[in-house]
C-alpha positions as a Markdown table, in Angstrom:
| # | Residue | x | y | z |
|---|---|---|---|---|
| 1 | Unk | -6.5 | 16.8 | -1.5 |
| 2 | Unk | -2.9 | 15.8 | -0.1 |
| 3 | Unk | -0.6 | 13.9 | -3.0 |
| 4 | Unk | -1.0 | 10.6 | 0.1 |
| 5 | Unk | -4.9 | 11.1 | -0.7 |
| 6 | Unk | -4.4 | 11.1 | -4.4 |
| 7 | Unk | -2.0 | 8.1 | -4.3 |
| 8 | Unk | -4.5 | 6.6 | -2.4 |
| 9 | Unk | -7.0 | 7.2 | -4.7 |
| 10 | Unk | -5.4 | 5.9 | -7.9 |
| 11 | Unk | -4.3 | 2.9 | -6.2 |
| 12 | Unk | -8.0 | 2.5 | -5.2 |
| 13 | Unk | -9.5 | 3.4 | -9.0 |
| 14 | Unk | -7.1 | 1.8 | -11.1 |
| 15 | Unk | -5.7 | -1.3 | -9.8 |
| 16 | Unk | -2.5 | -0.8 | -11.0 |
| 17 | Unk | 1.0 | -1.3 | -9.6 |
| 18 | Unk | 3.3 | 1.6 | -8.8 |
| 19 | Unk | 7.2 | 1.4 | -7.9 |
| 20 | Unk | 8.5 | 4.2 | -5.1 |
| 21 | Unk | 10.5 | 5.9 | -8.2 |
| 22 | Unk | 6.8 | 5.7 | -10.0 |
| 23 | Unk | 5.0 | 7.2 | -7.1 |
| 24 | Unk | 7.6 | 10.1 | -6.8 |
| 25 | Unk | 7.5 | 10.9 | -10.1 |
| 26 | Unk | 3.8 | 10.7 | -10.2 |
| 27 | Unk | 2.4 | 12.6 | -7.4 |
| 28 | Unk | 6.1 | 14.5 | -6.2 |
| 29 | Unk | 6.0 | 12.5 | -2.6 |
| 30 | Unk | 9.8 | 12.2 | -2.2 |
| 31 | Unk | 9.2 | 9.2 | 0.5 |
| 32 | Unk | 6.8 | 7.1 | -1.1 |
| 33 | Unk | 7.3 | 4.2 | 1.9 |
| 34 | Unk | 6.0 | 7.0 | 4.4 |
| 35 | Unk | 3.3 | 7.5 | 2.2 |
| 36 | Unk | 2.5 | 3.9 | 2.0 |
| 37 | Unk | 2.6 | 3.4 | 5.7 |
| 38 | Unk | 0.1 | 6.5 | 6.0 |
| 39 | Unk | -2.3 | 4.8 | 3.6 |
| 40 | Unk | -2.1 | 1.3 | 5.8 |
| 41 | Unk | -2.5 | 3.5 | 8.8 |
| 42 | Unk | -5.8 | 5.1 | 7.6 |
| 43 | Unk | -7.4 | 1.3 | 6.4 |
| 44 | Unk | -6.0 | 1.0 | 2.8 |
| 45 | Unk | -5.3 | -2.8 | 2.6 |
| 46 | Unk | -1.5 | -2.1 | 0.1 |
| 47 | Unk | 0.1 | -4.9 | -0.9 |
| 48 | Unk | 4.1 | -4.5 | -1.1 |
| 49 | Unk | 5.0 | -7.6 | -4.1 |
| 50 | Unk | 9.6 | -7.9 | -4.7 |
| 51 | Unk | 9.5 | -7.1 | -8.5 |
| 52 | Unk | 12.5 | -8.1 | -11.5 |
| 53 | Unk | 13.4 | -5.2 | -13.4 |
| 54 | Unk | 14.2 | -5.4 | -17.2 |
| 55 | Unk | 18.1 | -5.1 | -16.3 |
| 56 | Unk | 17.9 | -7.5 | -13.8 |
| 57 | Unk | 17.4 | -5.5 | -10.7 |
| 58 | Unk | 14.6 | -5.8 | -7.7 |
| 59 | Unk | 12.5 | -3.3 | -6.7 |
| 60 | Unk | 9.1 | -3.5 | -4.8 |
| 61 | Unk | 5.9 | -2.7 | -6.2 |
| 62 | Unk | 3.0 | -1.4 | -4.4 |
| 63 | Unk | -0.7 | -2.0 | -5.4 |
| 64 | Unk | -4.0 | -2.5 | -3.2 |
| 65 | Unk | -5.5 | -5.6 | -2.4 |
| 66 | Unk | -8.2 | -7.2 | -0.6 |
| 67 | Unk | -7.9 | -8.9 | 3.2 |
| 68 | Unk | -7.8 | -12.4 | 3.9 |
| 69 | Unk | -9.7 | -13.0 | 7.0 |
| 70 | Unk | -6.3 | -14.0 | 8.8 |
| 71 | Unk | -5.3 | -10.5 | 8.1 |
| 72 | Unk | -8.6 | -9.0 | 9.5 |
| 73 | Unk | -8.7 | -11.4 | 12.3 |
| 74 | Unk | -5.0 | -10.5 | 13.3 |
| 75 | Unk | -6.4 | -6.6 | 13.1 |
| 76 | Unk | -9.0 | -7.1 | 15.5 |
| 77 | Unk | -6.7 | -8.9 | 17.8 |
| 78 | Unk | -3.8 | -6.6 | 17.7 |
| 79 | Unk | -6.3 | -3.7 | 18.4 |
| 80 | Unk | -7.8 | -5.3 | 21.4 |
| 81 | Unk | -10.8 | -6.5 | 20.6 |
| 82 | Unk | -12.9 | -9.8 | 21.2 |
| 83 | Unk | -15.0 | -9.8 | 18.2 |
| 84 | Unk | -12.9 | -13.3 | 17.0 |
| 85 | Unk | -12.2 | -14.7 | 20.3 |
């Protein structure tokens, strides 16, 4: 299993938020955004949230989510299809 496949998978089982420094120390990916966009690119619905850190500085947070229906709706018409139409 890749370390994007077990990524996935924790984000999946757990729930929980991870920061790009937490997914790189986690699973070793050193780009965790390219890992991200993989994940989106093979159906994970991931959820990027601006996040305060303790000293005052931002970071973004990464966690899965599920769809609105604007979101699948915009899916289906971005890949062509006339399912909503």
């Amino acid at each position: 299993m890749s370390q994007t496949a077990k990524l996935g998978t924790f984000l999946q089982s757990t729930g929980n938020s991870l920061t790009g420094k937490q997914i790189t120390s986690q699973f070793g990916l050193k780009n965790p955004r390219e890992a991200i966009r993989q994940l989106r690119q093979d159906g994970v619905c991931i959820y990027a949230n601006e996040a305060t850190l303790a000293k005052g500085g931002k970071t973004t947070t990464y966690r899965v989510g599920r769809p609105t229906k604007a979101m699948v709706a915009a899916a289906y018409a971005a890949s062509g299809s006339e399912l909503f139409a």
